[in-house]
C-alpha positions in Angstrom: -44.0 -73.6 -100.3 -41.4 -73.5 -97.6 -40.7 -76.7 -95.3 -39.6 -76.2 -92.0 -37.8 -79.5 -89.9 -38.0 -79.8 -86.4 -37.1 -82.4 -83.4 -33.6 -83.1 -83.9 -31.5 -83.6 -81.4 -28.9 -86.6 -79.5 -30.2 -89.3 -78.3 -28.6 -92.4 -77.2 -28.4 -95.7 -79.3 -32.1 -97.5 -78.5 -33.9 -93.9 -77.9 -36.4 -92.8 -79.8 -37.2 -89.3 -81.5 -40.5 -87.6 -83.8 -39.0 -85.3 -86.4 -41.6 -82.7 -87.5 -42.0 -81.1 -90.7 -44.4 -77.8 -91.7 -45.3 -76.5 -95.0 -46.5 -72.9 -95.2 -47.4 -70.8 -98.3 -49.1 -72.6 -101.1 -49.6 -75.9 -99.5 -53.0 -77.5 -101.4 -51.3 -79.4 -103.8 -48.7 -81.4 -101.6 -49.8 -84.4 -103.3 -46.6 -86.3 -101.5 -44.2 -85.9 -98.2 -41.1 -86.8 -98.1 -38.1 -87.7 -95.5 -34.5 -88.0 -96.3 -31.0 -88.0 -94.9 -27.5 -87.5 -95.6 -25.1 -88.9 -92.8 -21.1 -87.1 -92.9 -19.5 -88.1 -96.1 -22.1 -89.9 -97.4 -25.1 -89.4 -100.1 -28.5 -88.2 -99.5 -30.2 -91.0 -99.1 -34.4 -91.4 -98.8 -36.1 -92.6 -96.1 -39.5 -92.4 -96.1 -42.6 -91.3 -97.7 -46.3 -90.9 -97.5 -48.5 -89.9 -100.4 -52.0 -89.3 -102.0 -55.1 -89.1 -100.6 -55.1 -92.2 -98.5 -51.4 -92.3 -97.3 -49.3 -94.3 -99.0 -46.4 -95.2 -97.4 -42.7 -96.5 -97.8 -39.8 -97.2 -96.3 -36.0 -97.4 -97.4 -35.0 -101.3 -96.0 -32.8 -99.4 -93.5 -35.7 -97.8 -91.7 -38.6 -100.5 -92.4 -40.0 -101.5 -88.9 -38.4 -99.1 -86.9 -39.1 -96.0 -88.5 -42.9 -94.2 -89.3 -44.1 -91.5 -91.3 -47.5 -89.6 -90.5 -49.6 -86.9 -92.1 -50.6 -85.4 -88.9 -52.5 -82.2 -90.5 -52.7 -81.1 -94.7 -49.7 -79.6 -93.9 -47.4 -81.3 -91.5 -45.6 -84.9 -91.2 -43.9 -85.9 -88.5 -41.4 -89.3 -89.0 -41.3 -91.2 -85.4 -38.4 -92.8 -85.1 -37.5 -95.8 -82.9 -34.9 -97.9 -81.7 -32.6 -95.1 -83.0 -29.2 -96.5 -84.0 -25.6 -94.7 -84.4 -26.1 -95.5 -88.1 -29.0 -93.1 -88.2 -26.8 -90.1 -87.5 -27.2 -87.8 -90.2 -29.1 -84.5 -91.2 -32.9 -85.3 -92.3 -34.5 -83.5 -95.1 -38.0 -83.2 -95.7 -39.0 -83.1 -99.3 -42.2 -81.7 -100.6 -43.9 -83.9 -104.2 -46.1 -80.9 -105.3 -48.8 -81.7 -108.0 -46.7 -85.9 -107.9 -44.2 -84.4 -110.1 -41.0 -85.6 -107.6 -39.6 -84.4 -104.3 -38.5 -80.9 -105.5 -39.3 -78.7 -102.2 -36.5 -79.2 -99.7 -36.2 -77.9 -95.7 -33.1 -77.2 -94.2 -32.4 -79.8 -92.6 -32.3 -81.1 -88.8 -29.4 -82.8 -87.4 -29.9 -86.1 -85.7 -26.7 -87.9 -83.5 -26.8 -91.0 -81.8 -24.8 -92.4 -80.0 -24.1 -95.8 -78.8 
């Protein structure tokens, strides 16, 4: 399986952007999707997530209410993000829970600035 982020970009403090993520290869047993982010000279840190059948979802505190994560397609998720803040700036990661064993599959990365 290889993810593939997309939507990244500057915005300005209050903006909002959709990150998009695409698995291709073996994709059927994505039990779980994943977003994360590491901001400059800190920790990876999660963010969201969305798994099983019916879409469970969760939030770090930090993202709760402003933040939300969607299985668009069996393949894709897409994380629409709101009311952006400069404390968001950071590289998000999306994570891939094959067969719910943990978030082992890992993108790239896409690079989200905000400024205020």
């Amino acid at each position: 399986v290889k993810l593939v982020e997309s939507g990244g970009g500057s915005v300005q403090a209050g903006d909002s952007l959709t990150l998009s993520c695409v698995a291709s290869g073996e994709n059927n047993d994505l039990y779980g999707m994943g977003w994360f982010r590491q901001a400059p000279g800190k920790e990876r840190e999660w963010v969201a997530n969305i798994r099983g059948t019916v879409g469970l979802t969760a939030y770090s505190d930090s993202v709760k209410g402003r933040f939300t994560i969607s299985r668009v397609a069996k393949n894709t998720v897409h994380l629409q993000m709101n009311s952006l803040d400069p404390e968001d700036t950071a590289v998000y990661y999306c994570a891939a829970d094959k067969y719910a064993s943990g978030f082992k599959i890992w993108g790239q990365g896409t690079l989200v600035t905000v400024s205020s």
